[in-house]
C-alpha positions as semicolon CSV with decimal commas, in nm:
position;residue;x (nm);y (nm);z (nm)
1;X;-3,448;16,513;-1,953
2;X;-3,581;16,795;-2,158
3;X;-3,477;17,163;-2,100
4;X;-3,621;17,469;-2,189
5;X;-3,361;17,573;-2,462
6;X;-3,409;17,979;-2,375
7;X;-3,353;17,947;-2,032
8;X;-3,072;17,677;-2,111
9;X;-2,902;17,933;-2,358
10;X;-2,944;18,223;-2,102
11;X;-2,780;18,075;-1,845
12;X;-2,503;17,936;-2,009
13;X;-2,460;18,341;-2,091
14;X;-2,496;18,401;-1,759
15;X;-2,273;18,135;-1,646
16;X;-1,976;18,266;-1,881
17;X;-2,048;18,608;-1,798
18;X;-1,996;18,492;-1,394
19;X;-1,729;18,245;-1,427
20;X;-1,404;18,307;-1,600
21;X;-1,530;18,588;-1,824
22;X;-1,546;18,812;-1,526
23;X;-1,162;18,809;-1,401
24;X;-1,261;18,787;-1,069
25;X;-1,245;18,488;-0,757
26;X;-1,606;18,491;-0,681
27;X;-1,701;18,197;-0,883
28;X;-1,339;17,987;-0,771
29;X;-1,413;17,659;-0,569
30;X;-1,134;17,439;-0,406
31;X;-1,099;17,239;-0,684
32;X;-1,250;16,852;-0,705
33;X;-0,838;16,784;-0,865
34;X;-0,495;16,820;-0,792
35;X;-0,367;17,104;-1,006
36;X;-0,660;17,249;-1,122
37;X;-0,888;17,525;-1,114
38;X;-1,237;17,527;-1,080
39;X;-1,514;17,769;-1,138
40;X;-1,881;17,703;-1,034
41;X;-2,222;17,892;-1,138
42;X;-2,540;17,808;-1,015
43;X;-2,926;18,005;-1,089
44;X;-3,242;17,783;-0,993
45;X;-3,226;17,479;-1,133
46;X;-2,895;17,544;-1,355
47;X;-2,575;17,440;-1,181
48;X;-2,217;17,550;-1,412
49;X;-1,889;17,366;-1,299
50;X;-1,577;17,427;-1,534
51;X;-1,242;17,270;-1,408
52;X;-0,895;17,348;-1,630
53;X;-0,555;17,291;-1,554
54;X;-0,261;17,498;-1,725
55;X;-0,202;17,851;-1,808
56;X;-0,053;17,920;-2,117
57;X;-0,130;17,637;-2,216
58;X;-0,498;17,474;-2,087
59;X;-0,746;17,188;-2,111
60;X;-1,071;17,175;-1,934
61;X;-1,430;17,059;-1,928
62;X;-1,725;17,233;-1,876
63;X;-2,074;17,091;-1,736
64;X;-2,392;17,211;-1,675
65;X;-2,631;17,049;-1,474
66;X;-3,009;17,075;-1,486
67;X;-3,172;16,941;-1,154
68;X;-2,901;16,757;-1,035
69;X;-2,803;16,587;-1,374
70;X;-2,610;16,677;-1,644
71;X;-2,761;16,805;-1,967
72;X;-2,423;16,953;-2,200
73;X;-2,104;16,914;-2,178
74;X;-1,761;17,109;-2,361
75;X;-1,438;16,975;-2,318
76;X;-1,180;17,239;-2,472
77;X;-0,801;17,278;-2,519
78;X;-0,611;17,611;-2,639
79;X;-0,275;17,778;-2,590
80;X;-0,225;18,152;-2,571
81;X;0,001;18,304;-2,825
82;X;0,127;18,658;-2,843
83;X;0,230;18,800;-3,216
84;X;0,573;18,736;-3,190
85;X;0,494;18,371;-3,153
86;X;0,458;18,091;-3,438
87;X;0,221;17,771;-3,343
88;X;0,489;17,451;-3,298
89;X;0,427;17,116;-3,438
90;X;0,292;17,079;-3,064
91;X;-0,028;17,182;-3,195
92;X;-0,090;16,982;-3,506
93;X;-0,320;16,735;-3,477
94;X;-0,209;16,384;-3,349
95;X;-0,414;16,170;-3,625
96;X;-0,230;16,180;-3,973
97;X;-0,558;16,200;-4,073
98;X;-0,645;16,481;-4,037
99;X;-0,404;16,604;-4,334
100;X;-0,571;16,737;-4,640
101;X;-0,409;16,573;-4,963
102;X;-0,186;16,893;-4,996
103;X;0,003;16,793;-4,652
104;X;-0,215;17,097;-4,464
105;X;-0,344;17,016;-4,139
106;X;-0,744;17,026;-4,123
107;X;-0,991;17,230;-3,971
């Protein structure tokens, strides 16, 4: 199914901008998981639905549905860090790999 990439791109933006971006509750659904939270968006035809789970540190996937099916999809996974803290091993990649030949993890 083809989308209109302007309107796609605009309501992703809009979708952000009305979902977690805003700080607020109005866009929190009982969510489809145990232990998660889940935002939803919808405009028209455009329907947003990003579930997460964690705090400091998170995992999630976002969707967006065009007419009832889905057209993108982001999975994501971060940690919040304040200065005083240094990244762990935790956080390496998993797949030797990904080392460079100097022993640095990759990008």
């Amino acid at each position: 199914m083809w989308v209109d990439s302007r309107s796609f791109v605009q309501f992703l933006v809009d979708a952000k901008r009305n979902t977690y971006a805003a700080e607020g509750d109005e866009a929190s659904v009982t969510p489809a998981l145990n232990g998660a939270k889940q935002l939803e968006y919808r405009d028209g035809d455009y329907f947003c639905r990003d579930l997460s789970f964690g705090f400091a540190r998170f995992t999630g996937q976002e969707i967006v549905e065009f007419r009832g099916r889905p057209v993108w999809s982001m999975a994501y996974s971060s940690a919040a860090v304040t200065s005083g803290d240094v990244p762990s091993r935790d956080f390496a990649p998993a797949n030797p790999a990904r080392r460079s030949r100097t022993g640095r993890w990759g990008v």
